[in-house]
N, C-alpha and C positions, 0 to 999 in steps of 0.2 A: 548120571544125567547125560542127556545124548546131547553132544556136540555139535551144532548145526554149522553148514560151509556160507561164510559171508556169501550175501548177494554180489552181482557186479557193479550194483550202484558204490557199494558198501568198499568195496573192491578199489572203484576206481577214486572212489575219493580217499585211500590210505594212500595210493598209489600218486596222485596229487601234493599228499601233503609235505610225503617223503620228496620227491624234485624240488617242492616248493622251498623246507624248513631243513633239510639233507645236502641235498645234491647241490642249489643253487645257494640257499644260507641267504635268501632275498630276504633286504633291508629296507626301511622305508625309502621312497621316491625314488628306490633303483628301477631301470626299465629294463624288462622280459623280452631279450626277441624270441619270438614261437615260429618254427616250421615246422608244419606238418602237413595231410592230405586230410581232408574233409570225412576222410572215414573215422577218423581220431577224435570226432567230436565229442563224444563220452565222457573221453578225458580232458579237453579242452576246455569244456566248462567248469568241472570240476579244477583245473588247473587254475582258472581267472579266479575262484572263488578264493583261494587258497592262496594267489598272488596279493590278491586285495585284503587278504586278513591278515597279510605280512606287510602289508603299507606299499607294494610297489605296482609298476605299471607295466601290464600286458601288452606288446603288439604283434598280432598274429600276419601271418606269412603262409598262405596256402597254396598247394600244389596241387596243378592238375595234371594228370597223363600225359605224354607227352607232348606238353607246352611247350618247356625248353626245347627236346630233340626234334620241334617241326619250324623253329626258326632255326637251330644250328646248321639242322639239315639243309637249308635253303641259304645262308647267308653265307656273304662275300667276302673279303678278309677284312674289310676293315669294320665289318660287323664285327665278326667274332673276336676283334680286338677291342670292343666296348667295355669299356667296365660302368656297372651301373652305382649314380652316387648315392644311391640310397642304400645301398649294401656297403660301400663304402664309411657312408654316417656311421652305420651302426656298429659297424667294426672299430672304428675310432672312436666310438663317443659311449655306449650300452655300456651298463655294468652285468647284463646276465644274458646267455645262450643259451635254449634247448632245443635241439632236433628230435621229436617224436615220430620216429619211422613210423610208418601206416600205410604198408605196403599195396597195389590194388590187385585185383584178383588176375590180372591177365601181366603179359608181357607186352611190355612198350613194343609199339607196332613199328614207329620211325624207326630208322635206324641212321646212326651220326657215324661217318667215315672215323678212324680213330685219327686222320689228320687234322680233320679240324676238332673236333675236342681238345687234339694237343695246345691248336693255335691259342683257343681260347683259356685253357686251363694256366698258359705260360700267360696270358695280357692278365690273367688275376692272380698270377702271382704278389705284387707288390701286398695288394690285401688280404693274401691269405696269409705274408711273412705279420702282419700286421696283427689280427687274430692268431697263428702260433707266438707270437711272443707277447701280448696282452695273456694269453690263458695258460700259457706258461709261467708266469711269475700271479696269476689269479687277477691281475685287474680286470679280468674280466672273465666270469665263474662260467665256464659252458657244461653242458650236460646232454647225453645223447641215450634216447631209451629207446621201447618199441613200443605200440600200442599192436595190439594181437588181431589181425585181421586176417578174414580166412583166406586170401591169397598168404600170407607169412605161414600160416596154418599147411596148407596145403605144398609148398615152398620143404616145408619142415619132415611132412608126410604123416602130419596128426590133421583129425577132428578139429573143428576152431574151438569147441571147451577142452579137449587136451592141451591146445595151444595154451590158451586162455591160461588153466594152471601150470602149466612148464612155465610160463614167463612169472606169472607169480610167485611161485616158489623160487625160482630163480632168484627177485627179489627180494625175498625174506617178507611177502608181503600177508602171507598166512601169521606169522609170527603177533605173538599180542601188542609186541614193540617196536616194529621194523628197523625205525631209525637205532634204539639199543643195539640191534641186532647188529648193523653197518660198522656201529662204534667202537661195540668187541671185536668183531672181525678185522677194522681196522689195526688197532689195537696189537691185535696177536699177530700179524701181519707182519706190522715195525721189527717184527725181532727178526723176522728172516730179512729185511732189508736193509736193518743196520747189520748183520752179520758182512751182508754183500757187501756194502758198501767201507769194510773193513777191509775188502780184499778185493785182488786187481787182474788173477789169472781165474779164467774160468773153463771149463769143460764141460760137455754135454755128450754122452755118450751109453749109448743102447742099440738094437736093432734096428733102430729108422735112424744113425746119425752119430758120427764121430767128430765133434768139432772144437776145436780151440780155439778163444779169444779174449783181446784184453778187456778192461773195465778202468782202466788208469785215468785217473783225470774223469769217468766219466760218472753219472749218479743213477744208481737205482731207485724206482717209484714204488710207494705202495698205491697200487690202484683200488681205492675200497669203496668203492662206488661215490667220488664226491664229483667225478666224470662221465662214468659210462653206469648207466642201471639195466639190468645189472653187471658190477663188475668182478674183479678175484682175478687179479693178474699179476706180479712184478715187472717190471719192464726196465731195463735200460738200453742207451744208446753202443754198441761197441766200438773202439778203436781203428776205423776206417781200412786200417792196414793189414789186421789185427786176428781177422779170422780166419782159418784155415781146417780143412777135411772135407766132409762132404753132409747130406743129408738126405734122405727120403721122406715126403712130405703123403702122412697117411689117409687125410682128410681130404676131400677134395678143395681145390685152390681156384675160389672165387671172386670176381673182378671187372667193374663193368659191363655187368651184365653178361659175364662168358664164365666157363665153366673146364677149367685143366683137371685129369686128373693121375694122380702119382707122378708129381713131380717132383725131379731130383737134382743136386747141385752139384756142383763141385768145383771147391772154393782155396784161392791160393793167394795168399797175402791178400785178404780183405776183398777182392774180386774174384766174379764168380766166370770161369774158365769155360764152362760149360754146363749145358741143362738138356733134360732130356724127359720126355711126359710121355704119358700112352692115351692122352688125348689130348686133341685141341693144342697140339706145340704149336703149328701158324701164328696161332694170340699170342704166346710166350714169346718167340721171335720176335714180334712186334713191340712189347713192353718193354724188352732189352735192347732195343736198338732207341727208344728213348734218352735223355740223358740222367745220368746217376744211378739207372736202375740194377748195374750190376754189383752196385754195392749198397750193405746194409746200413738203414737206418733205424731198428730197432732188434732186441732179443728180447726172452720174455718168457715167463714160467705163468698156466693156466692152473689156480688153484679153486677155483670156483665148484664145490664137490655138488652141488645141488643140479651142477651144467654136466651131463655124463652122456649125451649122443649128440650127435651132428645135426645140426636144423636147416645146414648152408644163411644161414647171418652169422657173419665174423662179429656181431657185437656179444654172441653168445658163444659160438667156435671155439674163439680165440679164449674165452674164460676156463672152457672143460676143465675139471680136474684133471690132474695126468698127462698133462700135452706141455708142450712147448710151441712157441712160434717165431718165426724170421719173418721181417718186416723188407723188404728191398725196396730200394731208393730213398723217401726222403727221412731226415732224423726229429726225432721229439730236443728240443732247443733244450727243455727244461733236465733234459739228460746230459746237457754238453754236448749232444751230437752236432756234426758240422754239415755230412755229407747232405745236398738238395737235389730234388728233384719235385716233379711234376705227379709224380707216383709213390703211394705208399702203399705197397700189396703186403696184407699179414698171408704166411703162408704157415698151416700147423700138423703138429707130428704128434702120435703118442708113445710117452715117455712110460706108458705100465711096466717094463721091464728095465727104467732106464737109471742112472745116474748122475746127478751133477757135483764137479768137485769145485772148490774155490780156495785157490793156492794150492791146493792138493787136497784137501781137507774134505771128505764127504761129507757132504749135507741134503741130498735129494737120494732117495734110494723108492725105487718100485713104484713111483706116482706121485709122491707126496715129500715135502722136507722135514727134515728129523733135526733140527735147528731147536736149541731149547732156549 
């Protein structure tokens, strides 16, 4: 019997259900905040459907082009030290977050000085310590997907139906059980994480990267998509002090809308000494002379084997099987990280010829962990 490929109606309403009964775990009269851009409408309905059959309440948040960067661009300091109380509300009060990227077909035309971004990013600080430690302990469940649009498409360097099932598949969303699918993988996952988190000295070393560092005191995550869809990552925060060697990052290093590529570190007592790119270093310069940013607030192994080329979205990137990534500046709280900033750049490498030890002990060999 020939197998026919679900429609994208069919598509997006698996894709709905799994955020809805998966990722988000929405309970009656908990409230949804939804951002995304009007291109996402597909899945936005199909989302509301699927929020209401789980008893909770949808409130959507739509983005237009650049709305934001043509008031940032114009406004005075004591604008851009606003914080708005309705983002506020919902950061203290919502039980559930999803950002559906839906990217548009063009690049944002405004362009925001990176000084005042900074201004405004540090006056939202107080709310965003506010949501990392609400969705750090889960009071409040967030969740960050893509909805496939042919700027992401083109962005990636596919077709929007190649796009369409790269992200799919990505998801486990071909699968006849998606959410099973998550549950195992979470599952088999825990074992390389409680192995980690048995052990305090770590290593990461191959052709792109020779580094040591602690994990003492600190906690590895299974990232199995109940955050990011899709996701396939471990993640912890390292020892401030702690890391030391260097790295060559193979992928290119995405950020604000700029573009570095082959950047490399070199890291000495938990600070990073020096960096050096063969593009676009000016941006790099400027990231680093922000505060925190030269030291790490996350490490993190990409096992996601369904994610195997580069699309430029770190929400896929960062999963590749066979890569590793370094996060510079701020830390995931729920790791015990301490170090803050204003910035959290993943930046990623691949580990195909690489090894990770813990205590000594080999447990990552040629891509993948060999953890039983």
């Amino acid at each position: 019997m020939t197998q026919t490929t679900p429609s994208l109606d069919n598509m997006y309403q698996r894709y709905a259900h799994l955020l809805t009964n998966y990722c988000l775990e929405v309970q009656r009269d908990e409230k949804v905040m939804i951002r995304s851009t009007y291109l996402a409408e597909a899945l936005l309905v199909k989302f509301a459907e699927e929020i209401a059959k789980a008893g909770g309440i949808p409130i959507l948040q739509i983005d237009i082009q650049d709305f934001d960067n043509a008031w940032l661009a114009q406004s005075d300091l004591s604008q851009l030290e606003w914080v708005n109380p309705m983002y506020k509300h919902w950061n203290e009060n919502f039980k559930c977050f999803m950002y559906i990227r839906a990217p548009f077909e063009t690049k944002d035309q405004i362009i925001v000085p990176i000084e005042k971004r900074n201004i405004h990013n540090q006056a939202q600080a107080p709310v965003r310590q506010i949501y990392m430690d609400r969705t750090g302990t889960r009071d409040m469940k967030r969740g960050l997907c893509q909805f496939p649009t042919l700027g992401s498409a083109e962005e990636a360097g596919m077709s929007l139906e190649e796009y369409q099932n790269f992200v799919f598949n990505a998801c486990n969303l071909f699968d006849e059980n998606p959410m099973q699918t998550w549950q195992n993988f979470g599952k088999n996952q825990q074992k390389v994480v409680d192995f980690l988190n048995d052990r305090s000295e770590v290593r990461y070393v191959g052709s792109n990267c020779d580094l040591k560092f602690s994990t003492k005191g600190r906690i590895w995550i299974n990232s199995d998509g109940k955050t990011n869809m899709p996701s396939g990552e471990v993640y912890t925060a390292p020892v401030d002090d702690s890391m030391n060697g260097w790295v060559q990052f193979s992928l290119p290093s995405l950020y604000m809308g700029e573009t570095v590529e082959n950047v490399s570190l070199e890291i000495k007592n938990g600070y990073i000494e020096s960096w050096n790119a063969t593009s676009n270093k000016e941006f790099l310069d400027k990231i680093f002379a922000i505060d925190g940013t030269r030291r790490f607030g996350e490490a993190a192994v990409g096992t996601n084997y369904k994610i195997q080329q580069s699309t430029r979205n770190i929400l896929f990137d960062e999963k590749i099987g066979g890569t590793i990534h370094l996060a510079i500046g701020d830390a995931y709280k729920q790791c015990n990280g301490i170090n803050q900033s204003t910035v959290h750049w993943d930046m990623i490498t691949s580990m195909a010829d690489g090894e990770i030890y813990a205590d000594g002990e080999l447990c990552y060999k040629n891509g993948k962990f060999i953890v039983e």
